[in-house]
PASEBA-1860 file (N, C-alpha, C; in nm, 3 decimals):
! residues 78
1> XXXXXXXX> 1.817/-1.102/-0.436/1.831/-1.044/-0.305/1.963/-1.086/-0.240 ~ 1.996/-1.218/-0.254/2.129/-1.248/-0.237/2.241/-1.172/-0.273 ~ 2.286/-1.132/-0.377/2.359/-1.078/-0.400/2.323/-0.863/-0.358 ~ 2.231/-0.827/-0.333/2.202/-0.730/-0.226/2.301/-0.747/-0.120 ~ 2.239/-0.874/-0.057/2.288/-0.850/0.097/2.439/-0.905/0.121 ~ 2.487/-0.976/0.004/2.653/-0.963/-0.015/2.744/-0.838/-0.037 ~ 2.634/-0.731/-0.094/2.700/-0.593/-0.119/2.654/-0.532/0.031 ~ 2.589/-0.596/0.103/2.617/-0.505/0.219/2.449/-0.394/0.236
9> XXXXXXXX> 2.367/-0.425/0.147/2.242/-0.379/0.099/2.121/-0.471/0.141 ~ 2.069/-0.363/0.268/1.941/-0.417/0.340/1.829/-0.383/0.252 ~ 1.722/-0.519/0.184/1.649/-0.510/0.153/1.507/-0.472/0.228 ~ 1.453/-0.349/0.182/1.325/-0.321/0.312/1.178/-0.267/0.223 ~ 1.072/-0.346/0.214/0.943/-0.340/0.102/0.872/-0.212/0.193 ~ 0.827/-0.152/0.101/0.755/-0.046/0.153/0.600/-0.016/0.077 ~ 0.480/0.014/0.105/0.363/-0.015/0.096/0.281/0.104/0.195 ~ 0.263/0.122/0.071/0.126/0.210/0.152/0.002/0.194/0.128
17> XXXXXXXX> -0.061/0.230/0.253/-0.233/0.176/0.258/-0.317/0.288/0.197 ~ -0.307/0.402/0.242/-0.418/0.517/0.236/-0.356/0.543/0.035 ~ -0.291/0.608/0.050/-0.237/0.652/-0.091/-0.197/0.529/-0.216 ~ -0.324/0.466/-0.232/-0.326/0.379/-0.352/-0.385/0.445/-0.464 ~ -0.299/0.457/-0.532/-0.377/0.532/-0.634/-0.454/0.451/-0.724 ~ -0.427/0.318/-0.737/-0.492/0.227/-0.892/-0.633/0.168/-0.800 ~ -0.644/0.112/-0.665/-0.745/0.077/-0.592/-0.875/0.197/-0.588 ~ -0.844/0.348/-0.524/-0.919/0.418/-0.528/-0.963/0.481/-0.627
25> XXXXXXXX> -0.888/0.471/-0.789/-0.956/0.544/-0.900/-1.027/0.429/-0.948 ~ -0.995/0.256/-0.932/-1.080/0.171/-0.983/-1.188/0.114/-0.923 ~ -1.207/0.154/-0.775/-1.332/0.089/-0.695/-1.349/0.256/-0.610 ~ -1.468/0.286/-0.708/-1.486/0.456/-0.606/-1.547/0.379/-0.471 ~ -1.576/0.314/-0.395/-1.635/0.260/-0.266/-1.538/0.204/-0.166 ~ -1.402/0.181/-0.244/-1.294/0.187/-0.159/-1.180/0.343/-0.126 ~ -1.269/0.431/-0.133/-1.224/0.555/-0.150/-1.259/0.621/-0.034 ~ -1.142/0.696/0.025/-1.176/0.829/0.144/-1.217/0.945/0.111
33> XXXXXXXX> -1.309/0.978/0.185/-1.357/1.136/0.112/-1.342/1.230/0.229 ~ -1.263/1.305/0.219/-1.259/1.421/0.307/-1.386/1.517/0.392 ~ -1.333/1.566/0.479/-1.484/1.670/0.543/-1.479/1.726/0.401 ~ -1.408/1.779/0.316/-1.423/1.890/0.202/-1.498/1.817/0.104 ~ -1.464/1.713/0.117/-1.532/1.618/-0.030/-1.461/1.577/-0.105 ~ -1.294/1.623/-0.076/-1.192/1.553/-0.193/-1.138/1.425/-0.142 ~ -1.158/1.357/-0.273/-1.088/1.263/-0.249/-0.942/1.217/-0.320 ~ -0.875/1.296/-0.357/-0.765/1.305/-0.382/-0.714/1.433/-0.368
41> XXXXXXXX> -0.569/1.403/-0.358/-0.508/1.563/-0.346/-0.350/1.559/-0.450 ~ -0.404/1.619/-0.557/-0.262/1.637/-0.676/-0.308/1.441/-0.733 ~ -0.186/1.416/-0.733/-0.206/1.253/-0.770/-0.227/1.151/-0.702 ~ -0.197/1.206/-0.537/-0.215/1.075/-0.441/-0.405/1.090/-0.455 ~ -0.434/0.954/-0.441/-0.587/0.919/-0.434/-0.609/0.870/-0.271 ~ -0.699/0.857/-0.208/-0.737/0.805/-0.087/-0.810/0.685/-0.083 ~ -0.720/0.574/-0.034/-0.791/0.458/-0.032/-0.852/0.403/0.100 ~ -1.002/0.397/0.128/-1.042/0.354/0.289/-0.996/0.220/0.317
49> XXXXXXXX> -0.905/0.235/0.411/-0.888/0.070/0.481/-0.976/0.032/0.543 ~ -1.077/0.046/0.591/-1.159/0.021/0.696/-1.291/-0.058/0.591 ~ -1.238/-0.038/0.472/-1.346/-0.124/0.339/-1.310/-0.255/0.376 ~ -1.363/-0.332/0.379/-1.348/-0.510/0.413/-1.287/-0.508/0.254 ~ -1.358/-0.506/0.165/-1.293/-0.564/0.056/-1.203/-0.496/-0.007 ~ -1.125/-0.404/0.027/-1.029/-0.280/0.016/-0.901/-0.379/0.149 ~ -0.938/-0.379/0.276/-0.869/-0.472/0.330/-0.812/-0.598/0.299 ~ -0.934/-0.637/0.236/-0.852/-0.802/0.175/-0.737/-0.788/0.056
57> XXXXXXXX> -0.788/-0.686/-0.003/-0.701/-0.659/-0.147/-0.553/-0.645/-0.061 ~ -0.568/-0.531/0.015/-0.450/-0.506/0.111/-0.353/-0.629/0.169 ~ -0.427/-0.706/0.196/-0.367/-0.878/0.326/-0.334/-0.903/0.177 ~ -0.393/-0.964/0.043/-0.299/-1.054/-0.031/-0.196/-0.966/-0.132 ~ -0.169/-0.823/-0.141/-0.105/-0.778/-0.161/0.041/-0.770/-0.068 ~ -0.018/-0.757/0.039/0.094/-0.771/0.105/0.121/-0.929/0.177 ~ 0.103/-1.044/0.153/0.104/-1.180/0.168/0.257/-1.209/0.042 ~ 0.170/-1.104/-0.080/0.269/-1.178/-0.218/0.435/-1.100/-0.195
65> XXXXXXXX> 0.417/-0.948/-0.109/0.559/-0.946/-0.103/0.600/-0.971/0.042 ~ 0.532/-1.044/0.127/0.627/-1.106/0.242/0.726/-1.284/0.165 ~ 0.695/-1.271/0.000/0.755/-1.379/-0.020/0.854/-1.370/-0.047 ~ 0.894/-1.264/-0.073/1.046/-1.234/-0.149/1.135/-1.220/0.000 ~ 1.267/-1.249/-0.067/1.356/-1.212/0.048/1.348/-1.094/0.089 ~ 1.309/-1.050/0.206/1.343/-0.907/0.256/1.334/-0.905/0.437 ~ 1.420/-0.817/0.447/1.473/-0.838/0.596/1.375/-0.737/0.670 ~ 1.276/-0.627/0.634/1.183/-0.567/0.649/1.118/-0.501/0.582
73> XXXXXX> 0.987/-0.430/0.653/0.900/-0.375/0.614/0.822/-0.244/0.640 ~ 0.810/-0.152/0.562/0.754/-0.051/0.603/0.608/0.013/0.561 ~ 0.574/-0.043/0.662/0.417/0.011/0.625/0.355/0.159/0.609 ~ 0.331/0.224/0.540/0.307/0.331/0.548/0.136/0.402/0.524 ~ 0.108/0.495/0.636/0.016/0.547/0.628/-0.094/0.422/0.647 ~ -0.119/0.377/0.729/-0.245/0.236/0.784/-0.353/0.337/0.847
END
């Protein structure tokens, strides 16, 4: 990362909550299901945050990359 921010290159982690694809095809109970009934659309999958244990996965996923150097963060889709 050092040598990033010597070139002048802001490091910024980006993460998304709803569109996990490996969480919602491996725990169907951490999954959103639409009024229609889909729960995916093309390849994005729907992951429920509002799952406690879908949440926790979430906090130490994102715990392991607040370790790396990075000057921000973009959360996407919460």
């Amino acid at each position: 990362m050092k040598l990033l921010s010597q070139e002048g290159i802001v490091t910024v982690a980006y993460y998304t909550v709803v569109y996990y694809n490996h969480s919602a095809k491996t725990y169907p109970d951490w999954r959103i299901e639409d009024f229609n009934g889909l729960q995916h659309i093309g390849r994005y999958w729907f992951s429920y945050p509002n799952s406690r244990p879908y949440w926790e996965f979430v906090k130490k996923q994102l715990a392991e990359i607040l370790a790396y150097d990075i000057v921000g963060f973009f959360i996407d889709y919460v």
